[in-house]
C-alpha positions as CSV (number, residue, x, y, z in Angstrom):
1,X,-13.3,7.6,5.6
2,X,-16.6,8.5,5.7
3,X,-15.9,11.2,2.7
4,X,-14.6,7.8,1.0
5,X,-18.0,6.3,1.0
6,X,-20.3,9.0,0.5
7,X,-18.5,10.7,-2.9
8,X,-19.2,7.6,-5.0
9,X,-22.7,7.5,-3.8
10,X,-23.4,11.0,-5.2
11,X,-21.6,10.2,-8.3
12,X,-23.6,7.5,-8.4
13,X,-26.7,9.5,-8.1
14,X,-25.7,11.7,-10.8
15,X,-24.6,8.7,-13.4
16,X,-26.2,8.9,-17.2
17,X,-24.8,5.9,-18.0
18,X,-21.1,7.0,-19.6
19,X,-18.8,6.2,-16.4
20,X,-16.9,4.0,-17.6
21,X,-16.1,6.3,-20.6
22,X,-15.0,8.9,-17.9
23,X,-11.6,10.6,-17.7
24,X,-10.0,8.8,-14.2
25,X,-8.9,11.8,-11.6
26,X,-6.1,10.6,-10.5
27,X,-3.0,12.1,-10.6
28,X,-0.7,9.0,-11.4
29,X,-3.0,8.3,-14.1
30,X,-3.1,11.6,-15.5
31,X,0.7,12.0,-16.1
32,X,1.2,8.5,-16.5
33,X,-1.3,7.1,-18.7
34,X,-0.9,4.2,-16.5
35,X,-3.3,3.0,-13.5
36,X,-2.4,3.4,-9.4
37,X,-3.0,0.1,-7.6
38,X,-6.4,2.6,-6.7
39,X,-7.5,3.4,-9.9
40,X,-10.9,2.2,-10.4
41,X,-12.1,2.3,-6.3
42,X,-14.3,5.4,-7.3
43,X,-16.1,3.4,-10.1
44,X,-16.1,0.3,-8.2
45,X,-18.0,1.7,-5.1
46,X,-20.4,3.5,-7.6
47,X,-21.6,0.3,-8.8
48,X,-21.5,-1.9,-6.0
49,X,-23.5,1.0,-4.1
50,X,-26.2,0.5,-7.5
51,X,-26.4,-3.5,-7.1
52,X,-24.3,-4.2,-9.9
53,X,-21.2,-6.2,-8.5
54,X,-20.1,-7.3,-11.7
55,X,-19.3,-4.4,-12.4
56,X,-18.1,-3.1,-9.4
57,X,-15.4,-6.4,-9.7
58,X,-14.4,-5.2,-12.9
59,X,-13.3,-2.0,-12.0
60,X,-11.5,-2.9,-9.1
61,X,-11.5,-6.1,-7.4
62,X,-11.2,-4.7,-4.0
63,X,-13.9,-1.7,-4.1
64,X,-16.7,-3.8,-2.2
65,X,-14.2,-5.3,0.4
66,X,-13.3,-1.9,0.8
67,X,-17.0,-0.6,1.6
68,X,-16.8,-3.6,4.5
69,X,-13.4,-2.4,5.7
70,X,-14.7,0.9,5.9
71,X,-18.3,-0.3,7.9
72,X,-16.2,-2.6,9.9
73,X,-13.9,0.6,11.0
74,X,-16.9,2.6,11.5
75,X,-18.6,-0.3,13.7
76,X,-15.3,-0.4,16.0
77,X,-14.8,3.3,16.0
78,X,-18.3,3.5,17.5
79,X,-18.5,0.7,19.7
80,X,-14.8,2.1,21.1
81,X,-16.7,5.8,21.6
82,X,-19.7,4.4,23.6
83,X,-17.6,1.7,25.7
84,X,-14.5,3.8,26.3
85,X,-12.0,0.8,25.6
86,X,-10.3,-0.2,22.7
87,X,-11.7,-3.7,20.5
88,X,-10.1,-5.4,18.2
89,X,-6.5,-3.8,18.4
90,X,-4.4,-6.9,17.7
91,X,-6.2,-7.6,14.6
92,X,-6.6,-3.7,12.9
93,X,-2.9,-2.9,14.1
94,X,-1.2,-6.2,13.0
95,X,2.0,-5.9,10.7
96,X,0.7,-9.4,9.5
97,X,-2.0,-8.4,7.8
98,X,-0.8,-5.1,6.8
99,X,1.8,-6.8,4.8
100,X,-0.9,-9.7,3.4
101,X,-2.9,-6.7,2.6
102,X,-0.3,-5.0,0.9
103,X,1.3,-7.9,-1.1
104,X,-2.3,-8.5,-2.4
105,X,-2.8,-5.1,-3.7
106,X,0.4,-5.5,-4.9
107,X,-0.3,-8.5,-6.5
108,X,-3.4,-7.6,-7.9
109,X,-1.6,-4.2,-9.5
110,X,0.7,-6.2,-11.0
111,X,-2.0,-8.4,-13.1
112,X,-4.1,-5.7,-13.7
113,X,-1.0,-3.6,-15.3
114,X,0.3,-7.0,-17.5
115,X,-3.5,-7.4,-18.6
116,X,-3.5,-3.4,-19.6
117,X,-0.7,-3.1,-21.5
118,X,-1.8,-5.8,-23.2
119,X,-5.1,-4.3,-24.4
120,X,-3.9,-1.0,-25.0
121,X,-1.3,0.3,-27.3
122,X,0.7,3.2,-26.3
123,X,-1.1,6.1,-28.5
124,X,-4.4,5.0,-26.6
125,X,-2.2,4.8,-22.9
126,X,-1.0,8.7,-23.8
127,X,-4.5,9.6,-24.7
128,X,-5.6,8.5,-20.7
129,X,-2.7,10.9,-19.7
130,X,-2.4,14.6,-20.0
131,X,0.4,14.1,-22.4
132,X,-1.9,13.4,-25.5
């Protein structure tokens, strides 16, 4: 997790300014041409991490929840170390929200695919893949 925050920050640290002109890394994406319901976290946590959260929205609506899911796991993961008892079980081990999380990324991936294949054609989709 903690890999998962600290990439984008030395990403970020090393932008010139072309990100979002960048080849994605990821592996769907690269043999698709298409985005994962992920694609765009990387980005996102770059510029939420340099103030820009309109940006960081764009790229992926869920990239600076994800940087609080991530702090929040931390905070219990610490708190559980130095108390020696579990907090907070019920609520990070529900199905519940596992499935409200899930059919909102879902959700979300859906729009965000309708919206892109919209905007692109399909020579400029094969050009995003390895298939070009």
């Amino acid at each position: 997790m903690l890999v998962t925050l600290i990439v984008p920050f030395f990403i970020g640290q090393n932008n010139t300014g072309n990100l979002d002109n960048e080849q994605s890394f990821c592996p769907f994406k690269m043999l698709t041409g298409f985005p994962c319901p992920g694609c765009g976290i990387t980005k996102s946590l770059v510029y939420f991490y340099e103030g820009d959260l309109s940006r960081s929205l764009y790229h992926h609506l869920f990239g600076p929840f994800f940087v609080l899911f991530c702090l929040l796991v931390l905070g219990k993961l610490i708190a559980e170390i130095i108390y020696q008892k579990p907090f907070f079980d019920k609520i990070f081990y529900s199905m519940k929200l596992a499935y409200v999380m899930g059919i909102l990324l879902g959700t979300y991936h859906l729009i965000r695919l309708f919206f892109y294949i919209k905007e692109h054609n399909m020579d400029s989709i094969l050009k995003q893949s390895i298939w070009q």
